[in-house]
C-alpha distance (Angstrom), angle and dihedral (degrees) to the residues before:
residue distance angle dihedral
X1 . . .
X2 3.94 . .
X3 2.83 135.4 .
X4 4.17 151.6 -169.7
X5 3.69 116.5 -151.6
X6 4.10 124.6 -170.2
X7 3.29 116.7 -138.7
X8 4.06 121.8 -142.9
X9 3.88 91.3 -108.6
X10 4.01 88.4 42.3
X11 3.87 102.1 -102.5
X12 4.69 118.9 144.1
X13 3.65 110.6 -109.2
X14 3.78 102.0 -166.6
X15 3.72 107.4 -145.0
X16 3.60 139.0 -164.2
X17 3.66 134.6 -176.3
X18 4.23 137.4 -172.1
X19 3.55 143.2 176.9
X20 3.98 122.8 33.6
X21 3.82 114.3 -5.9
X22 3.50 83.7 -147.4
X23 3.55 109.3 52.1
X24 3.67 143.1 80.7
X25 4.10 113.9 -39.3
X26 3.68 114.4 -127.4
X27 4.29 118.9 164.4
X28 3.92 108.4 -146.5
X29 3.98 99.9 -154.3
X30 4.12 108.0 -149.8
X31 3.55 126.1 -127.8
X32 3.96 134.9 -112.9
X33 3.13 111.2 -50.0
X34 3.54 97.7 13.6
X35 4.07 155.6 127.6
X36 3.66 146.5 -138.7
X37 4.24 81.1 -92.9
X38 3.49 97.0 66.4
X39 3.91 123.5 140.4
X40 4.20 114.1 -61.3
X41 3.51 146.0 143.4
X42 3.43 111.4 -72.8
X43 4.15 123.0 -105.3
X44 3.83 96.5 -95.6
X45 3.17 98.3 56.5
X46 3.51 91.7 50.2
X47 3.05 101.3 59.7
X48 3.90 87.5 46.1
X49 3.95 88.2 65.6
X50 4.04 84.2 36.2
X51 3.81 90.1 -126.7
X52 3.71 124.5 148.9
X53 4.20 106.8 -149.3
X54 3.67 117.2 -160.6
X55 3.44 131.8 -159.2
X56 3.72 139.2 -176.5
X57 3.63 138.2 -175.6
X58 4.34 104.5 -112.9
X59 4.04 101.8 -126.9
X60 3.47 108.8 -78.4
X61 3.74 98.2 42.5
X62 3.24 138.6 90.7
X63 4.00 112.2 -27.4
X64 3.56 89.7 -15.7
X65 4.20 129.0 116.3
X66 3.74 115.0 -104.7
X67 4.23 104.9 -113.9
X68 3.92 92.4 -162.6
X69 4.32 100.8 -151.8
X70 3.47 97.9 23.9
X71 3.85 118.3 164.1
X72 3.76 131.0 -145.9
X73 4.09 76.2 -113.8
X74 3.60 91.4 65.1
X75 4.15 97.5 50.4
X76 4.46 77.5 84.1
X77 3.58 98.3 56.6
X78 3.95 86.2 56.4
X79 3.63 96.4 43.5
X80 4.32 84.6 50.7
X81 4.10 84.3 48.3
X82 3.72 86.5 58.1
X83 3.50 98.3 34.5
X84 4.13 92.3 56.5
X85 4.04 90.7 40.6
X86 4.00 92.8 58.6
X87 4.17 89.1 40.7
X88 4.40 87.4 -115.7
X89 3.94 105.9 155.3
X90 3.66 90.7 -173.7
X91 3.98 142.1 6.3
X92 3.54 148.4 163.7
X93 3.58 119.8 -105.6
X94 4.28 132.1 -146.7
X95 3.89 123.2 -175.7
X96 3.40 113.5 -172.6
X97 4.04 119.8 -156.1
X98 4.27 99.6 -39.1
X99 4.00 88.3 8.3
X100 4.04 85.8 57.5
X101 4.09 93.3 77.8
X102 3.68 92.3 45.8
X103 3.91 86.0 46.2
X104 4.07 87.9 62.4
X105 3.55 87.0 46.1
X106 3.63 94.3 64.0
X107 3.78 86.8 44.4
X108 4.15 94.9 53.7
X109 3.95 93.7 34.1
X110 3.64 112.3 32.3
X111 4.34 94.0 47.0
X112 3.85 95.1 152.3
X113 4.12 94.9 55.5
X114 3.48 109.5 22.8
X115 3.58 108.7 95.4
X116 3.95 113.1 176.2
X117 3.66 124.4 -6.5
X118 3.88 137.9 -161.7
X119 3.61 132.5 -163.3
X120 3.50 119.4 -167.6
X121 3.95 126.2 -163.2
X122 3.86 92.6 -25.3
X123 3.28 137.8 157.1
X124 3.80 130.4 -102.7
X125 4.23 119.3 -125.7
X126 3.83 107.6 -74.6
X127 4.26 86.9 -120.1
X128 3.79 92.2 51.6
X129 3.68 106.0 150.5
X130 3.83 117.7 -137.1
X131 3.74 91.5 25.4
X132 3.78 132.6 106.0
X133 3.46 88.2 -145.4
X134 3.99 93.2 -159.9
X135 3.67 101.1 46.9
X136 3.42 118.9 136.3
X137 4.05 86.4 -2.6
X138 4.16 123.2 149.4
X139 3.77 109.4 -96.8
X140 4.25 79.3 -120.4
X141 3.74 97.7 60.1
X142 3.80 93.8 34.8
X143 4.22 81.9 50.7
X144 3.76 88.9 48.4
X145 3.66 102.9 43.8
X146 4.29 94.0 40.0
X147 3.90 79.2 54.7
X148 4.14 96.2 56.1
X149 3.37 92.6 49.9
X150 3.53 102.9 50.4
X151 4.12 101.4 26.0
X152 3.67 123.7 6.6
X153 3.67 94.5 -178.1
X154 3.99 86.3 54.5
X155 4.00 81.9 56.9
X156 3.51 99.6 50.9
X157 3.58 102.4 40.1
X158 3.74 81.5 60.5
X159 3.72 98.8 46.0
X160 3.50 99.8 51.4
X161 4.08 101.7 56.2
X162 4.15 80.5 40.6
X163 3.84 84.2 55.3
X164 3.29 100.0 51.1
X165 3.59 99.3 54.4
X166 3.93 85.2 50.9
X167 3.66 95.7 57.9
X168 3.55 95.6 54.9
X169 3.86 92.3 40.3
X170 3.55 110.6 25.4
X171 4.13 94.1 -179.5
X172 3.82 80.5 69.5
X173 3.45 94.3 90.4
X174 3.54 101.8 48.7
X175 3.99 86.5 46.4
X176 3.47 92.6 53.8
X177 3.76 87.2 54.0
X178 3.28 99.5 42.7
X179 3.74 90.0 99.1
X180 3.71 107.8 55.4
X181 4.25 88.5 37.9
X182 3.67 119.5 108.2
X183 3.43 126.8 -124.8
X184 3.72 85.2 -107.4
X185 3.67 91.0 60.0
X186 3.71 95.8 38.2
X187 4.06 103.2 59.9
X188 4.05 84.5 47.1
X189 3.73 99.5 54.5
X190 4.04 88.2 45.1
X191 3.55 85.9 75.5
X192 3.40 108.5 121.4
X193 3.60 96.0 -152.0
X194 4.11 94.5 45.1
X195 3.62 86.2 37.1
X196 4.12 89.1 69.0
X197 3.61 90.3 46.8
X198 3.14 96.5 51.6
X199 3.74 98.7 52.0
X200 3.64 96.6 43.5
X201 3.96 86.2 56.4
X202 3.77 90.5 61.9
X203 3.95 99.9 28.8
X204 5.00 77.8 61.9
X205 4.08 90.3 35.3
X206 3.83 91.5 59.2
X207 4.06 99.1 22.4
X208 3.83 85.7 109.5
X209 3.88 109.2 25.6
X210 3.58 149.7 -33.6
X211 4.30 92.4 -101.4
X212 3.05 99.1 96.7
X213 3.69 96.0 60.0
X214 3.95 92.3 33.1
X215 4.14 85.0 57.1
X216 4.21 96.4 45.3
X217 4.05 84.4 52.8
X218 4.00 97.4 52.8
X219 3.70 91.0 34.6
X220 3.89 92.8 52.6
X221 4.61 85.9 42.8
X222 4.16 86.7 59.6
X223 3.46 138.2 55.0
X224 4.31 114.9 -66.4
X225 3.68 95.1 -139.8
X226 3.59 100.8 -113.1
X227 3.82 146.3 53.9
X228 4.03 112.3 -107.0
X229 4.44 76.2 -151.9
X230 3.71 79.3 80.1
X231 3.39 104.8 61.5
X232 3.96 119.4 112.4
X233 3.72 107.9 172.8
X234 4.22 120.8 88.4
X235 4.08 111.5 -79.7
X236 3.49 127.5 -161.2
X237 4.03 106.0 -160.3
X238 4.26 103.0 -159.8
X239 4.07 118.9 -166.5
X240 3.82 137.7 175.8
X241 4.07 93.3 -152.1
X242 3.46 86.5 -150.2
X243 3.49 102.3 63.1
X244 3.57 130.9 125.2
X245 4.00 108.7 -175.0
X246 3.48 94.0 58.8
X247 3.98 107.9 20.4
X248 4.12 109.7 -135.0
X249 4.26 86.1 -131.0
X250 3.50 73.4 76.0
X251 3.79 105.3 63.8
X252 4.14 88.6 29.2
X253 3.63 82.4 67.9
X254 3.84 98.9 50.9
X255 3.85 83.6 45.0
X256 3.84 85.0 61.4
X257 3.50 91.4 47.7
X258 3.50 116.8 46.5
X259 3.60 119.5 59.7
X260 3.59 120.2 -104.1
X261 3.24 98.5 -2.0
X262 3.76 116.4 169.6
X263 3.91 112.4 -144.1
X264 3.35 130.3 -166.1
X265 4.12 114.3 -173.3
X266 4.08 110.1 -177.7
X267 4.09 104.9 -152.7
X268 3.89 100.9 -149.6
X269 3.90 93.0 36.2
X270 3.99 131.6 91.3
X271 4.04 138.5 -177.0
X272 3.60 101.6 -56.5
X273 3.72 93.2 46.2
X274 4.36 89.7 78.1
X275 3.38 82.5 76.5
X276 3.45 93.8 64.1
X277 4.41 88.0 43.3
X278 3.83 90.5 50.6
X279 3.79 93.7 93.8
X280 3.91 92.3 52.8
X281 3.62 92.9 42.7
X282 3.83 93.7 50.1
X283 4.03 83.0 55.4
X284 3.01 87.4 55.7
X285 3.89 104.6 52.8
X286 3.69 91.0 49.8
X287 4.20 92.5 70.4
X288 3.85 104.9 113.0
X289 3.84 97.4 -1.3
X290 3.69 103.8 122.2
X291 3.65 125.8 -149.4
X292 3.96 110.8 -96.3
X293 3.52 114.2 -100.7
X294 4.27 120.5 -101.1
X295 3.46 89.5 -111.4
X296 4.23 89.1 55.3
X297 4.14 93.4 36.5
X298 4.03 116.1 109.4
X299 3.13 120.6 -141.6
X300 3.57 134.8 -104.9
């Protein structure tokens, strides 16, 4: 089912929900570039684990409004927008590579209705202290992230003409990664069947511009707006050690800093193998999250 959610300051949230109506909420935040169609289980077994996921396109992306400035902080105000729209009181929340910061944000910020959270192959905040915050980084993301910091306009006038050439030939991407992917990473995406879903994730994240993208990029190059320290509610920390988009000294240092934190680093695997995890991790975030009430339940 989709959905449009309003925003306190009036921006579209593009929303879209599977599996049981009536079961256990979990978000799935997408990755970088990405949509509301990204990679997940699909409906029937959903509804087996009677678990409603919900997805929405970060502003920017897809049918969503631009929110030029935005802040990893900011990625929990929409979840709460969506949250409140579809009646959900409280939820468990998964970010998967550039979802897996605004995951944690949810965690930190939304303490009275987040009730599990996983981040998978994320990133740590750009002014992490002890961390060499490029190590073992792909020359493209090290390219991309040296050029937010120092000129944004530099970024997006790259982005966009990149973009374009995407949207009318989503396999792009994955060509262009081809080179810096591991082997790991390269028998997964040659699944034919994850191969479509992966390609009609980017062909709706950049159907209407390269902003959303552009905004992920700067917002992931500045401060997120809150201290991962803070968060109280269970974590499960997931990492391919071997991968090179988002290094894993990345999510060993959020396993250092949040408390309690349960980490799970798989030696022989790398970014794209989370998508592989995501089933086990969504088991996982439905422990202790009860089914909303009748009264509470949309309907179908």
């Amino acid at each position: 089912m989709r959905d449009q959610v309003r925003t306190a300051d009036g921006r579209a949230l593009t929303v879209e929900r599977w599996g049981d109506p009536d079961g256990k909420p979990v978000f799935l935040l997408h990755g970088m570039p990405g949509s509301r169609l990204g990679p997940a289980p699909r409906g029937m077994v959903l509804y087996q684990r009677r678990m409603q996921l919900i997805a929405y396109d970060r502003p920017g992306y897809g049918d969503s409004d631009r929110h030029p400035g935005r802040t990893v902080a900011d990625v929990a105000h929409d979840v709460a927008a969506v949250a409140d729209a579809l009646g959900l009181d409280r939820f468990a929340v998964a970010g998967r590579s550039g979802g897996a910061a605004g995951a944690l944000a949810c965690a930190a910020l939304l303490p009275d209705r987040v009730t599990r959270t996983a981040a998978m192959v994320g990133l740590a905040p750009r002014d992490a202290e002890d961390l060499d915050w490029f190590a073992g980084m792909a020359a493209s993301n090290v390219k991309e992230y040296t050029t937010a910091s120092t000129d944004p306009e530099e970024l997006a006038a790259r982005l966009i003409p990149r973009a374009d050439g995407i949207r009318k030939d989503p396999g792009r991407l994955l060509d262009e990664l081809r080179r810096e992917l591991t082997d790991n990473d390269r028998m997964i995406v040659s699944d034919a069947g994850l191969r479509s879903m992966l390609l009609r994730n980017y062909r709706e994240g950049l159907r209407r511009s390269a902003y959303g993208w552009i905004d992920d990029v700067l917002a992931f190059s500045r401060p997120w707006g809150f201290d991962p320290a803070d968060i109280r509610c269970p974590v499960m920390i997931w990492h391919g050690e071997l991968d090179v988009f988002s290094p894993v000294g990345h999510s060993r240092w959020l396993a250092r800093r949040i408390p309690g934190a349960t980490t799970t680093i798989e030696p022989a695997a790398a970014h794209f193998a989370a998508l592989r995890a995501l089933p086990d991790v969504l088991n996982w975030l439905l422990r202790d999250l009860p089914t909303p009430p009748l009264s509470e339940q949309q309907p179908a």
